[in-house]
N, CA, C and O atoms as CSV, one atom per row, in Angstrom:
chain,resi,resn,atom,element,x,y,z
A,1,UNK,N,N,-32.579,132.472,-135.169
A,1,UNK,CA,C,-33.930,131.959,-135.142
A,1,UNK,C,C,-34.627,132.501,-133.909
A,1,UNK,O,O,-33.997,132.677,-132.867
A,2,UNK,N,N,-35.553,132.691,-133.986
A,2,UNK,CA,C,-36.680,133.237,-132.646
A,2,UNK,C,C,-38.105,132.428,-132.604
A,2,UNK,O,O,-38.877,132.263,-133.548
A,3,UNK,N,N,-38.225,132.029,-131.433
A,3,UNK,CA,C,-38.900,130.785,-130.808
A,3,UNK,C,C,-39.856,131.198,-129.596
A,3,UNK,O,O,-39.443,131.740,-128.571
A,4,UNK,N,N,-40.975,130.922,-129.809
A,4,UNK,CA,C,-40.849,130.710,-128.320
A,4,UNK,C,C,-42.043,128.846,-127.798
A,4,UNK,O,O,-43.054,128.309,-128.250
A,5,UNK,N,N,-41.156,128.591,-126.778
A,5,UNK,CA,C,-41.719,127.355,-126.488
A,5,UNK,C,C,-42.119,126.726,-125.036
A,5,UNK,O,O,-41.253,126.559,-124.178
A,6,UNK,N,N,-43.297,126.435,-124.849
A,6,UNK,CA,C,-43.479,125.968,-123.545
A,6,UNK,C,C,-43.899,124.878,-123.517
A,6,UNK,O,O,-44.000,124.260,-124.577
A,7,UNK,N,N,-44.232,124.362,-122.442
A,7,UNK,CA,C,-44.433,123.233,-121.375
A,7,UNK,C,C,-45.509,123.021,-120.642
A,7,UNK,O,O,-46.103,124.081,-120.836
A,8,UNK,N,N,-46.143,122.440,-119.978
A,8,UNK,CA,C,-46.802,122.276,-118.553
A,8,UNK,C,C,-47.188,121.129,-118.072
A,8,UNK,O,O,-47.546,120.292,-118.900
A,9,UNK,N,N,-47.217,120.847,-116.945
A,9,UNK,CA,C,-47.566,119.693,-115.790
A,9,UNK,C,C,-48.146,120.258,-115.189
A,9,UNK,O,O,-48.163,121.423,-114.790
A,10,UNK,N,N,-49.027,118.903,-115.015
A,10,UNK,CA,C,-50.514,119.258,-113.604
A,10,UNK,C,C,-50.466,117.724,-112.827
A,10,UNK,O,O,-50.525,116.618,-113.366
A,11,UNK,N,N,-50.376,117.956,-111.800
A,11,UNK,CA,C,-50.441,117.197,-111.056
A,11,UNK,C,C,-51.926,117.115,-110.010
A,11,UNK,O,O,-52.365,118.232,-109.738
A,12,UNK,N,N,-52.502,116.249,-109.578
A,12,UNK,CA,C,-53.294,116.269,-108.959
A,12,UNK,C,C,-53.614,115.253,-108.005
A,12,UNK,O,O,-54.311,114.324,-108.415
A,13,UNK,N,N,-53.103,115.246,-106.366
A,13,UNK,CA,C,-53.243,114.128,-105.742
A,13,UNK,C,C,-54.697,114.518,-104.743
A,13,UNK,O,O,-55.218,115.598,-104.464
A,14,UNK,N,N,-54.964,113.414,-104.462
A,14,UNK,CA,C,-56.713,113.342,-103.383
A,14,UNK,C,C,-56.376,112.085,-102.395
A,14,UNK,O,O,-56.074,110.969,-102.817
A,15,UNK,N,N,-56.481,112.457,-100.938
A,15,UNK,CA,C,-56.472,111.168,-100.184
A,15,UNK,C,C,-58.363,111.247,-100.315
A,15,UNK,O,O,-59.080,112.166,-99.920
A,16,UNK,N,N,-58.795,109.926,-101.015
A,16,UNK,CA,C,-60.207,109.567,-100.868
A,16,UNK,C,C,-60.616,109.146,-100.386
A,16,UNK,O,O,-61.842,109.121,-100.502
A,17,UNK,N,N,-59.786,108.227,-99.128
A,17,UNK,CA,C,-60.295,107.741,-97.692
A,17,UNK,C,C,-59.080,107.609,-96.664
A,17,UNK,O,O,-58.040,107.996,-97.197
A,18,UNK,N,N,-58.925,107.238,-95.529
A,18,UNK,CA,C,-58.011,107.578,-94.765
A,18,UNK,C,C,-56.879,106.718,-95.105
A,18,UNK,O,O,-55.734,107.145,-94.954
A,19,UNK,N,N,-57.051,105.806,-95.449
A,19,UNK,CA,C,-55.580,104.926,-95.837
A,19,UNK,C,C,-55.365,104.693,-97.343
A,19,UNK,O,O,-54.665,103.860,-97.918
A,20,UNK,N,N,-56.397,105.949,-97.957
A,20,UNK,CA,C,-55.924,105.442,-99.926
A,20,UNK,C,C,-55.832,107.018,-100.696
A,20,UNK,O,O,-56.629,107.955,-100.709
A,21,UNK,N,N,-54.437,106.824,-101.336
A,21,UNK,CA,C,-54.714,108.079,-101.753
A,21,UNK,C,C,-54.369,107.853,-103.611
A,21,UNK,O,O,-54.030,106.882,-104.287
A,22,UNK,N,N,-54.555,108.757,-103.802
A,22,UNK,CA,C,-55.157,108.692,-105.859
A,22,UNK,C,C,-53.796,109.656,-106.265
A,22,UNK,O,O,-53.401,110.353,-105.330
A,23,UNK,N,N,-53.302,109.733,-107.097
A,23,UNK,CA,C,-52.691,110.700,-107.645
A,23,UNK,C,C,-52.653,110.447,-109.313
A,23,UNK,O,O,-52.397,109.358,-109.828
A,24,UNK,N,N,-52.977,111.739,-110.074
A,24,UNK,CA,C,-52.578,111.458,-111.357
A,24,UNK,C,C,-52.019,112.725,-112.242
A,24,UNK,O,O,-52.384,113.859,-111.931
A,25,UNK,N,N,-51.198,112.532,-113.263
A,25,UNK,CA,C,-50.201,113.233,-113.552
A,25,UNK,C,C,-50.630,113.908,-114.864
A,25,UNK,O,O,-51.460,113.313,-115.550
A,26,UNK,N,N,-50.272,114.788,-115.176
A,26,UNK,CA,C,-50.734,114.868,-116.754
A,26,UNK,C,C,-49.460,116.132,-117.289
A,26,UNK,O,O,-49.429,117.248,-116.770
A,27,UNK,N,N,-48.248,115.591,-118.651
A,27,UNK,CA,C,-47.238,116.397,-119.416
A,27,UNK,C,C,-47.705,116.739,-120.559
A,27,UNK,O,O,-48.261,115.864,-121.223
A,28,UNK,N,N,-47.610,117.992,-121.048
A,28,UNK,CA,C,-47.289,118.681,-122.539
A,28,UNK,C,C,-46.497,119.407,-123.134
A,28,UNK,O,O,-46.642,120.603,-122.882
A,29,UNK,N,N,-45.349,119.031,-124.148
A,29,UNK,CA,C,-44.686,119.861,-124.198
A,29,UNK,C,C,-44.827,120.624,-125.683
A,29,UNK,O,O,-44.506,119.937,-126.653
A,30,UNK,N,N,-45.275,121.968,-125.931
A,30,UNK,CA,C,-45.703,122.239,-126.911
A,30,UNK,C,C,-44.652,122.264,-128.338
A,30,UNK,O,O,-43.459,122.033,-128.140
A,31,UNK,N,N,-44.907,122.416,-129.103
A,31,UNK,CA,C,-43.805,122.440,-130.500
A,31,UNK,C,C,-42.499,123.194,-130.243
A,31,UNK,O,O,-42.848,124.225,-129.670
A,32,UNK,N,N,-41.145,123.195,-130.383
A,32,UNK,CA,C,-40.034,123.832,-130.133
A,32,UNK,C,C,-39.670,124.368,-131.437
A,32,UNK,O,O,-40.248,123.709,-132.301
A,33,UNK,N,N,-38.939,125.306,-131.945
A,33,UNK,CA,C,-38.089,125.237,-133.270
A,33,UNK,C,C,-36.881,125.287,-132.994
A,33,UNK,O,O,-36.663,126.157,-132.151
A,34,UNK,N,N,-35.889,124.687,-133.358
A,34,UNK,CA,C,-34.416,124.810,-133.005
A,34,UNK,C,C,-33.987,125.208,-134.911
A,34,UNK,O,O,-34.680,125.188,-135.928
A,35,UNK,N,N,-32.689,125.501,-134.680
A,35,UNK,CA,C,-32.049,126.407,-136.260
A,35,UNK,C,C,-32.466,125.602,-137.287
A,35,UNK,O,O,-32.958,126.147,-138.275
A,36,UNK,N,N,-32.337,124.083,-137.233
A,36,UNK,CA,C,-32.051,123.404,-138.130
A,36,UNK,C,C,-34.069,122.908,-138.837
A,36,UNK,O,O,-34.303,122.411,-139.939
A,37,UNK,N,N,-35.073,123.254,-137.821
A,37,UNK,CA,C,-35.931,122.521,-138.145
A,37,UNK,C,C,-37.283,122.717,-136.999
A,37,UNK,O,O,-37.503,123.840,-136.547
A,38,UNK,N,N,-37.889,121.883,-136.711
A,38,UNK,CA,C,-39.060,121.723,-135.286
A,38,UNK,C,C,-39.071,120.808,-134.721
A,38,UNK,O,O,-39.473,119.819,-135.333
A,39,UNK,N,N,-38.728,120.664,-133.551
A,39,UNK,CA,C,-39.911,119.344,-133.076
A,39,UNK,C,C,-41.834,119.893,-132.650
A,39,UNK,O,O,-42.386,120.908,-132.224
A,40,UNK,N,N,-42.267,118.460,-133.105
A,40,UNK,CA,C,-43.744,118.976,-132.963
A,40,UNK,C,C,-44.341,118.328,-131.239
A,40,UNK,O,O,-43.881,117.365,-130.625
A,41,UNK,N,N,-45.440,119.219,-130.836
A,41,UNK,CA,C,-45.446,118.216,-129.633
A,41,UNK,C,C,-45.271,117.233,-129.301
A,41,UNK,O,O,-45.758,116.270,-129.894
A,42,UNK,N,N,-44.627,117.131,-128.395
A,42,UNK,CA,C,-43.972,115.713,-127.822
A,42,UNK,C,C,-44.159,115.382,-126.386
A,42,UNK,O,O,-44.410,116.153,-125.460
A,43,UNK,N,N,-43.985,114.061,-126.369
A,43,UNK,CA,C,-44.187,113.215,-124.579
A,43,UNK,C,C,-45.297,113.624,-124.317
A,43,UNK,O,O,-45.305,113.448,-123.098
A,44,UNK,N,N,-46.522,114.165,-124.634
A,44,UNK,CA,C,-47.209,114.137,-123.634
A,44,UNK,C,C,-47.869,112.924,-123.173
A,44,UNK,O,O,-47.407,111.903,-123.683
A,45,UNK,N,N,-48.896,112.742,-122.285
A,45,UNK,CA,C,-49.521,111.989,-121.814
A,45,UNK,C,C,-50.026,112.226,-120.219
A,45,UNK,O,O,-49.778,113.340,-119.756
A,46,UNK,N,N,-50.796,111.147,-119.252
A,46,UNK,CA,C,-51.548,111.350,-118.842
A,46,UNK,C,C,-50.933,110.181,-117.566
A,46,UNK,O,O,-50.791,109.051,-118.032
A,47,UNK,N,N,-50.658,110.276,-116.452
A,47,UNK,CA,C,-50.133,109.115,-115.568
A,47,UNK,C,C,-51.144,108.903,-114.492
A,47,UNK,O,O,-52.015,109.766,-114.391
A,48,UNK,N,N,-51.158,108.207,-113.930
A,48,UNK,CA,C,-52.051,107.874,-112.713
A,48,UNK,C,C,-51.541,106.274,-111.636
A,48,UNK,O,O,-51.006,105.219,-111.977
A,49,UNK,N,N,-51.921,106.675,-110.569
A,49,UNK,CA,C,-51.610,106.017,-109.105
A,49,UNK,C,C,-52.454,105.878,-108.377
A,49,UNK,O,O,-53.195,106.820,-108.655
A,50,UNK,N,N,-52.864,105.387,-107.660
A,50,UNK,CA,C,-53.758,104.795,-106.268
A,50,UNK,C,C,-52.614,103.613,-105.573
A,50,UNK,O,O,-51.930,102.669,-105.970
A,51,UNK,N,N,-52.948,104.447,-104.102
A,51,UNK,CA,C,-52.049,104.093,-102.748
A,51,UNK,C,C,-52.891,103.316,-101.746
A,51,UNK,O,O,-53.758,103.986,-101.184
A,52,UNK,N,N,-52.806,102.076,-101.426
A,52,UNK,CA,C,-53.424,101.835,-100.164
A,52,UNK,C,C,-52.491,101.490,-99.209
A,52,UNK,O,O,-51.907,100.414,-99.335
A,53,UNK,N,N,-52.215,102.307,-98.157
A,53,UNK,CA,C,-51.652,102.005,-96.717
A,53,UNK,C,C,-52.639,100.777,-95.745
A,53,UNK,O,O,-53.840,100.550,-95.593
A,54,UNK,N,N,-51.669,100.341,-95.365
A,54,UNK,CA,C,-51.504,98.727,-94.977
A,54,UNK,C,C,-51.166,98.057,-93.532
A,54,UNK,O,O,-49.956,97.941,-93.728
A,55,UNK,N,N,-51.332,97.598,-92.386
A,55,UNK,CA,C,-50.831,97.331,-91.103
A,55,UNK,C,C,-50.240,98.867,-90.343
A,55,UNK,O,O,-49.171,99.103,-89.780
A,56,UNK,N,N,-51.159,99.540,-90.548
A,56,UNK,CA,C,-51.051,100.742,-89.456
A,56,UNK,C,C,-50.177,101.471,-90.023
A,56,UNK,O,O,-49.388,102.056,-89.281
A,57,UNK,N,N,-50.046,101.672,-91.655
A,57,UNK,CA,C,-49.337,102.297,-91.987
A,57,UNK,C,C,-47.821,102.419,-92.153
A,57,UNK,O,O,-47.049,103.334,-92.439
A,58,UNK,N,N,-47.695,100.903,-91.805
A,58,UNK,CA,C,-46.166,100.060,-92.110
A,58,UNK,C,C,-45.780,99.885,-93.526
A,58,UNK,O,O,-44.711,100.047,-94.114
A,59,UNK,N,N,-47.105,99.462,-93.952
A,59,UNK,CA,C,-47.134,98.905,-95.327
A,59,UNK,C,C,-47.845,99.450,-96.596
A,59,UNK,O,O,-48.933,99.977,-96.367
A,60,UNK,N,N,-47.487,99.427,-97.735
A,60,UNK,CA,C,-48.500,100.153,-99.056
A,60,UNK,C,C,-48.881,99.395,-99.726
A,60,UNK,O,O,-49.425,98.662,-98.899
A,61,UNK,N,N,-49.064,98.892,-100.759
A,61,UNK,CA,C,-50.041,98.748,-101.759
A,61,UNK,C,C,-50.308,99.932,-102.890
A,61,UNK,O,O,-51.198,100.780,-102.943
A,62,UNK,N,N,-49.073,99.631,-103.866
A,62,UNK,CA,C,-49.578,100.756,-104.974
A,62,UNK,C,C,-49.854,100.337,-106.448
A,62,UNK,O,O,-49.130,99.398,-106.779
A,63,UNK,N,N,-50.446,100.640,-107.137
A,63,UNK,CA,C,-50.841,100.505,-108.400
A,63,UNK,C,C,-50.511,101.573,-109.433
A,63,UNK,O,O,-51.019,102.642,-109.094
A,64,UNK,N,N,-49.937,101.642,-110.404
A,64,UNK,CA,C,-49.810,102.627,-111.450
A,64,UNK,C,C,-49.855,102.435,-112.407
A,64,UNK,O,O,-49.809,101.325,-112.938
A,65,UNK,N,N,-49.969,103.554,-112.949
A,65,UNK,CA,C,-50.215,103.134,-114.735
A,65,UNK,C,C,-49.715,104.577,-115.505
A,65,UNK,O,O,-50.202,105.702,-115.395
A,66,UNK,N,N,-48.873,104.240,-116.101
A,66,UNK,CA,C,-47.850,105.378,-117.121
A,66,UNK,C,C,-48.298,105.664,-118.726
A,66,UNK,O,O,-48.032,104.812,-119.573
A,67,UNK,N,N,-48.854,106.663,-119.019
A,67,UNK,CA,C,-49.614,107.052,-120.257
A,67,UNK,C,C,-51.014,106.114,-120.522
A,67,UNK,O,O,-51.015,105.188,-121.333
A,68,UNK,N,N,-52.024,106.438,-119.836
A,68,UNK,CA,C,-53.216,105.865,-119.652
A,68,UNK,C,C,-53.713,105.911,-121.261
A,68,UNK,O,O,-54.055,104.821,-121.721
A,69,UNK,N,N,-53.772,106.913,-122.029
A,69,UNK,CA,C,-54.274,107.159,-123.019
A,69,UNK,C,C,-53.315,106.840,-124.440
A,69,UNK,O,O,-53.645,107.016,-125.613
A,70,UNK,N,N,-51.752,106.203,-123.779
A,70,UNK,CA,C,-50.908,106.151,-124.925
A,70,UNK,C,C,-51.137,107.246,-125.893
A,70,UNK,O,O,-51.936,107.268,-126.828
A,71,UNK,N,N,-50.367,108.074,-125.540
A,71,UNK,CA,C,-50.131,109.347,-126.577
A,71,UNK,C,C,-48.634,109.726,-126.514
A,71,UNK,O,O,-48.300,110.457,-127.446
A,72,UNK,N,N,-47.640,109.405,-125.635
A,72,UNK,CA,C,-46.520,109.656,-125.535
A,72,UNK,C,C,-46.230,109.330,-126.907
A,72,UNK,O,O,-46.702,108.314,-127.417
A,73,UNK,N,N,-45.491,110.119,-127.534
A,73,UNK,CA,C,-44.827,109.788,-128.924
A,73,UNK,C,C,-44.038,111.296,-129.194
A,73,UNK,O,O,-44.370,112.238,-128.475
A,74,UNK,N,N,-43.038,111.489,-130.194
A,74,UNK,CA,C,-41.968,112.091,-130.283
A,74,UNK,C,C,-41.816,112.285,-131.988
A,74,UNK,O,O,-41.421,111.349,-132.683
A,75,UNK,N,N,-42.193,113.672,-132.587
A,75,UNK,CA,C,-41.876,113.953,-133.753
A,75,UNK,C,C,-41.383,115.305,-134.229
A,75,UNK,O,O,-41.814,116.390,-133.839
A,76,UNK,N,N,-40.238,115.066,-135.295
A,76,UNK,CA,C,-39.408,116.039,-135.699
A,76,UNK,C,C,-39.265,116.214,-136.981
A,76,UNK,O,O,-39.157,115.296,-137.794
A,77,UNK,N,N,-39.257,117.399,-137.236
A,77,UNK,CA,C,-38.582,117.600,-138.837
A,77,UNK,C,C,-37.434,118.434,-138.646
A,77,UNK,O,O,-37.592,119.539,-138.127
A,78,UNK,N,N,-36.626,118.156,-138.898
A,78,UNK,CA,C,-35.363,119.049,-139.784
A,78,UNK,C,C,-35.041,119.061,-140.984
A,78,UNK,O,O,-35.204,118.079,-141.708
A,79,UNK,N,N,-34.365,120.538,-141.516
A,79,UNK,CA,C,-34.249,120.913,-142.913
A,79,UNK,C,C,-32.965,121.481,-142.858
A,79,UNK,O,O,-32.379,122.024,-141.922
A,80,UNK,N,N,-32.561,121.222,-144.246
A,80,UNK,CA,C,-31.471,122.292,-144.443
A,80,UNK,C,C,-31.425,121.846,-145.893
A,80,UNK,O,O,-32.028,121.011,-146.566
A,81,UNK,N,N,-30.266,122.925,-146.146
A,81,UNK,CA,C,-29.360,122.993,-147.680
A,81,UNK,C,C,-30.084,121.146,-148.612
A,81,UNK,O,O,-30.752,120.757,-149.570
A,82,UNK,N,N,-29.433,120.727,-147.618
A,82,UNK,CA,C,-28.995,119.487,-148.774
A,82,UNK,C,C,-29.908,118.003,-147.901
A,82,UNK,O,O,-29.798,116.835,-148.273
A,83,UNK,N,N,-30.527,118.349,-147.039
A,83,UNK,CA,C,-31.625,117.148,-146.535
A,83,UNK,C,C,-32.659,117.380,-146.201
A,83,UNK,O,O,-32.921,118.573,-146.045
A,84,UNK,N,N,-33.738,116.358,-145.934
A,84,UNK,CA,C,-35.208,117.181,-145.076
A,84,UNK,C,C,-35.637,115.849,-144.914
A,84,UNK,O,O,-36.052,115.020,-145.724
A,85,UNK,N,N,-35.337,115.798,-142.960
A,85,UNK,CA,C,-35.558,114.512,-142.287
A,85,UNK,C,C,-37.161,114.758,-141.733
A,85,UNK,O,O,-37.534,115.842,-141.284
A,86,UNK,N,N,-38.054,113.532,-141.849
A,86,UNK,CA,C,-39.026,113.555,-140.806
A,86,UNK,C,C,-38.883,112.367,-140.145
A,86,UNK,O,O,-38.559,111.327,-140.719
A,87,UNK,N,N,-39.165,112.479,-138.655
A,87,UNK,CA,C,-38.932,111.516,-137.495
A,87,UNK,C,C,-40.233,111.405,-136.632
A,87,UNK,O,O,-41.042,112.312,-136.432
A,88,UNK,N,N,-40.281,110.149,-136.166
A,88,UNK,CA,C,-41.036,109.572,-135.057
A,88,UNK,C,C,-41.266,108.994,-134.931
A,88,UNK,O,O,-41.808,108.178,-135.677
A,89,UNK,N,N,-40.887,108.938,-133.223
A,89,UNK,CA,C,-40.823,107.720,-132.397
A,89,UNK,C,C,-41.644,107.456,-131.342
A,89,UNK,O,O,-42.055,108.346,-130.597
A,90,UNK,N,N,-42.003,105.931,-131.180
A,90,UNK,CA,C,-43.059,105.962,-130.195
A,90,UNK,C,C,-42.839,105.029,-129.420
A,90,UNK,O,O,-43.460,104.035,-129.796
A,91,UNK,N,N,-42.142,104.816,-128.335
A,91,UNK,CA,C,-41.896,103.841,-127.254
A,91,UNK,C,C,-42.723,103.005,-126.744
A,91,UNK,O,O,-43.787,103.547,-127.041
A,92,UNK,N,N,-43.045,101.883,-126.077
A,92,UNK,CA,C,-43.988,101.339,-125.040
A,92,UNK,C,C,-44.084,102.322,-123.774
A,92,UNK,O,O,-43.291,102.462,-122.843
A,93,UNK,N,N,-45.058,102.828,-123.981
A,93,UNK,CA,C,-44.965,103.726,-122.890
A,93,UNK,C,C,-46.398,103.983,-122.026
A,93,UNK,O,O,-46.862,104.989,-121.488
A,94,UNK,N,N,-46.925,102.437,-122.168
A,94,UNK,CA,C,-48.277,102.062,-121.121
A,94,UNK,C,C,-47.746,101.159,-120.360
A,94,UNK,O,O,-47.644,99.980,-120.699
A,95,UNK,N,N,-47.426,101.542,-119.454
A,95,UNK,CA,C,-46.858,100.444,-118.360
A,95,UNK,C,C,-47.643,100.355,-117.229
A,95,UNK,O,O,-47.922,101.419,-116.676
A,96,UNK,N,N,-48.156,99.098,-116.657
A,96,UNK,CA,C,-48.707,99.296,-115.047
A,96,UNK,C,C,-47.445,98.777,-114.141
A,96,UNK,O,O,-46.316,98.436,-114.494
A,97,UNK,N,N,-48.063,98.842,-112.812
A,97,UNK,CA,C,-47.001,97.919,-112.124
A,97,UNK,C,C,-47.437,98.139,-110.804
A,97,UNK,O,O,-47.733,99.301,-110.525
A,98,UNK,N,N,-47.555,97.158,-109.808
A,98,UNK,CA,C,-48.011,97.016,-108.676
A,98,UNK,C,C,-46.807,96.348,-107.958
A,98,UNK,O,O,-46.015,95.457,-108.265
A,99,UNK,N,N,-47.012,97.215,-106.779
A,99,UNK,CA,C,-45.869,97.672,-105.702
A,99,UNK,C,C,-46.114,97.532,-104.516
A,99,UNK,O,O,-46.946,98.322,-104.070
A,100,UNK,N,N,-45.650,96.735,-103.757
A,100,UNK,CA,C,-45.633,96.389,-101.799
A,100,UNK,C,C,-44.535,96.750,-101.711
A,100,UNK,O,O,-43.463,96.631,-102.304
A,101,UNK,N,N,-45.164,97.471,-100.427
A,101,UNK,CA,C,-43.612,97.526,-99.909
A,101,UNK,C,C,-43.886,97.484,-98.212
A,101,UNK,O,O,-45.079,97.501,-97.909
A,102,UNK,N,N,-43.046,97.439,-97.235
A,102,UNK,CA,C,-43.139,97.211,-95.700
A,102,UNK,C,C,-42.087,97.848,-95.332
A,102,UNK,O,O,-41.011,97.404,-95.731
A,103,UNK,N,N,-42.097,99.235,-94.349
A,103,UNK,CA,C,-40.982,99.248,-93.531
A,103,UNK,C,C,-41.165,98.744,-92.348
A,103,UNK,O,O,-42.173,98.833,-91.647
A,104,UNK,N,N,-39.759,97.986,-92.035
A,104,UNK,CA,C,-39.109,97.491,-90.628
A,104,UNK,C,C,-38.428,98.272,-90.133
A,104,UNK,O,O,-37.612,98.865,-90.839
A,105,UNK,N,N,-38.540,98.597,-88.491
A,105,UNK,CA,C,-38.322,99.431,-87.433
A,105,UNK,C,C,-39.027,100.284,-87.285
A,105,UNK,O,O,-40.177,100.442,-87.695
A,106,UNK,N,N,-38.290,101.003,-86.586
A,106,UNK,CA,C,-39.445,102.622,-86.118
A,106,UNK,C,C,-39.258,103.651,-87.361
A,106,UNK,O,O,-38.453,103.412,-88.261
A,107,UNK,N,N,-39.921,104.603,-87.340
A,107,UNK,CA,C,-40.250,105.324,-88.148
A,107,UNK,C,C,-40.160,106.724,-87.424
A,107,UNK,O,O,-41.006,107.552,-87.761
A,108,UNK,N,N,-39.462,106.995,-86.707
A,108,UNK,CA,C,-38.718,108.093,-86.002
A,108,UNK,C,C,-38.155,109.316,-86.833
A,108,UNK,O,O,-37.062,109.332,-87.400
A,109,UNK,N,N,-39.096,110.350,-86.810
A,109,UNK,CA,C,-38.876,111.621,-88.168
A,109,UNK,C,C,-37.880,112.127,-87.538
A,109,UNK,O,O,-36.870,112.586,-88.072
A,110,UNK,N,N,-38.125,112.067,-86.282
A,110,UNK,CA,C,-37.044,113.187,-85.620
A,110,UNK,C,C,-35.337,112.151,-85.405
A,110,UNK,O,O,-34.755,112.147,-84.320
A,111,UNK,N,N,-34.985,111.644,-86.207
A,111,UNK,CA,C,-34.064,110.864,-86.824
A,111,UNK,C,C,-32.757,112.537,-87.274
A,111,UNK,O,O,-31.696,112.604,-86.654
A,112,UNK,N,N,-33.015,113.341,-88.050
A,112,UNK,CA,C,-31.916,113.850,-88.260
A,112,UNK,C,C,-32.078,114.931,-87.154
A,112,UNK,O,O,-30.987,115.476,-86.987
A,113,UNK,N,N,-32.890,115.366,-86.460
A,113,UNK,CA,C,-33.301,116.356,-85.188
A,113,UNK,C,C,-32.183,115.866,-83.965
A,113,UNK,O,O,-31.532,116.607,-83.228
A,114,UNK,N,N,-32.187,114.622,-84.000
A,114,UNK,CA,C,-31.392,114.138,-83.019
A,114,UNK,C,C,-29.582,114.470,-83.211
A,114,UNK,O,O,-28.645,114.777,-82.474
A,115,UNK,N,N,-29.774,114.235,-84.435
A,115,UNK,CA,C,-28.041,113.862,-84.673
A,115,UNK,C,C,-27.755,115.784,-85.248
A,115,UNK,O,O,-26.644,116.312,-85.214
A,116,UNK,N,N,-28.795,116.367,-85.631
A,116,UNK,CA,C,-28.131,117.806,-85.163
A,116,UNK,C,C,-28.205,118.327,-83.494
A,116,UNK,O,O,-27.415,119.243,-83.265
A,117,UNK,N,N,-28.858,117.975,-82.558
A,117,UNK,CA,C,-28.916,118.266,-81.249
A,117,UNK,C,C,-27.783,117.881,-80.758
A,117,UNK,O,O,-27.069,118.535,-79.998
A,118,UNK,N,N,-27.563,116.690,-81.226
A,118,UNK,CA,C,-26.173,116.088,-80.186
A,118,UNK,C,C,-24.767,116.964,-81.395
A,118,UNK,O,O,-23.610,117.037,-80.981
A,119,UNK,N,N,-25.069,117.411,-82.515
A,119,UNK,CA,C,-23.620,118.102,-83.032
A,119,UNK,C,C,-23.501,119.496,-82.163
A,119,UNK,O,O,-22.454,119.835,-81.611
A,120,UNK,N,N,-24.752,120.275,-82.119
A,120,UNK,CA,C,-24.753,120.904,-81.500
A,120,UNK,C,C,-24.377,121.271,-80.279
A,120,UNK,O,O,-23.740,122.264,-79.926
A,121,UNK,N,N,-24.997,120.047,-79.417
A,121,UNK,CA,C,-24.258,120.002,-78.293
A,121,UNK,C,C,-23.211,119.707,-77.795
A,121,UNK,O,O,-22.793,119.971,-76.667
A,122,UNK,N,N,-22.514,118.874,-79.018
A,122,UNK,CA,C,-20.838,118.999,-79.103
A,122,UNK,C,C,-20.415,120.170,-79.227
A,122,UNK,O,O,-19.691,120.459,-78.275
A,123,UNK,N,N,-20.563,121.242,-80.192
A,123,UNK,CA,C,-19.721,122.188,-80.244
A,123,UNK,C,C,-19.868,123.153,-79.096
A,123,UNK,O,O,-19.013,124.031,-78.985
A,124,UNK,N,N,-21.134,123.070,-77.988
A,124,UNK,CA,C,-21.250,123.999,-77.272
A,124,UNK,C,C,-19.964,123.290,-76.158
A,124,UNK,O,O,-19.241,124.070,-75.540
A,125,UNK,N,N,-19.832,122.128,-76.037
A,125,UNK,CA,C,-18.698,121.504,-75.205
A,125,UNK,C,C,-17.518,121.856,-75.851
A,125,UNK,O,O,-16.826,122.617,-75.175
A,126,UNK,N,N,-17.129,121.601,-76.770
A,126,UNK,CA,C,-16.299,122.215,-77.270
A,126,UNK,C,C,-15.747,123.644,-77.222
A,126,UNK,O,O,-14.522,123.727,-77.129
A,127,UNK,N,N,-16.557,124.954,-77.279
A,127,UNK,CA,C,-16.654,126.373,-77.187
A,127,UNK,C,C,-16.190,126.120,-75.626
A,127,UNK,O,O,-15.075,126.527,-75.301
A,128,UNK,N,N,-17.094,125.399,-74.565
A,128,UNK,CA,C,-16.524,125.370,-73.217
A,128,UNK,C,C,-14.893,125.481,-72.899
A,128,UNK,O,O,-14.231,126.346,-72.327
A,129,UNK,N,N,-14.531,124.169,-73.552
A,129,UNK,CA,C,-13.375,124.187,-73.136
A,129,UNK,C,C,-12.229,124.949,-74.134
A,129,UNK,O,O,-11.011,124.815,-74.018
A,130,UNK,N,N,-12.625,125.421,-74.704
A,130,UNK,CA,C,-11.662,126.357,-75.522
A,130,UNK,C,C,-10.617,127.270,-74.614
A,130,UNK,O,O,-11.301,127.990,-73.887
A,131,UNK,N,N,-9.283,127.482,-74.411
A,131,UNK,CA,C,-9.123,128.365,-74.162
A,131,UNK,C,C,-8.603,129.656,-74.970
A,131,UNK,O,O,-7.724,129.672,-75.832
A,132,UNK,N,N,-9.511,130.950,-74.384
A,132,UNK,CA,C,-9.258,132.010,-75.276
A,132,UNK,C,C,-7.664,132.422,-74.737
A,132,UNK,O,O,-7.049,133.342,-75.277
């Protein structure tokens, strides 16, 4: 069999003010043929997010929402000799959901910077006392 089949994602995030940022998603995956049959486009849909940062940036505030337009759905035919299935399926697949969250302690990036400086500077102690 000879096919050819693609895909694409677009993503698109915007900070729209200093502590809120937007992001929204959008999948398509175009028709496939495999030996037995096709699937016809499938999963696509359309996602979206808005972020608000919170106590100096300790804290978020997020909102989302998964297939805005409900179109995610999933259909197939296969054939052969002796059957000929048609399929499709369509999940709950509008979901929101709102999200806090808070980190506690410091927020120290240079967290793995440190713990390679000090390996580092072990092995140069190490190389010291080596004897050749």
């Amino acid at each position: 069999s000879e096919a050819i089949n693609w895909n694409s994602r677009l993503a698109i995030n915007l900070k729209v003010m200093k502590n809120t940022s937007v992001q929204v998603t959008g999948f398509y995956a175009g028709p496939m043929k495999n030996p037995t049959g096709t699937v016809k486009g499938m999963m696509n849909g359309v996602d979206a997010g808005i972020k608000q940062d919170l106590f100096k940036g300790k804290g978020s505030l997020s909102l989302n929402v998964t297939d805005i337009f409900n179109t995610r759905k999933f259909q197939i035919h296969n054939y052969g000799d002796y059957f000929d299935y048609n399929g499709y399926r369509k999940r709950e697949s509008r979901v929101a959901t709102l999200t806090f969250s808070y980190r506690f302690g410091s927020q120290e990036s240079n967290l793995f910077k440190s713990k390679k400086n000090q390996r580092s500077n072990d092995m140069q102690m190490d190389n010291q006392q080596m004897d050749y």
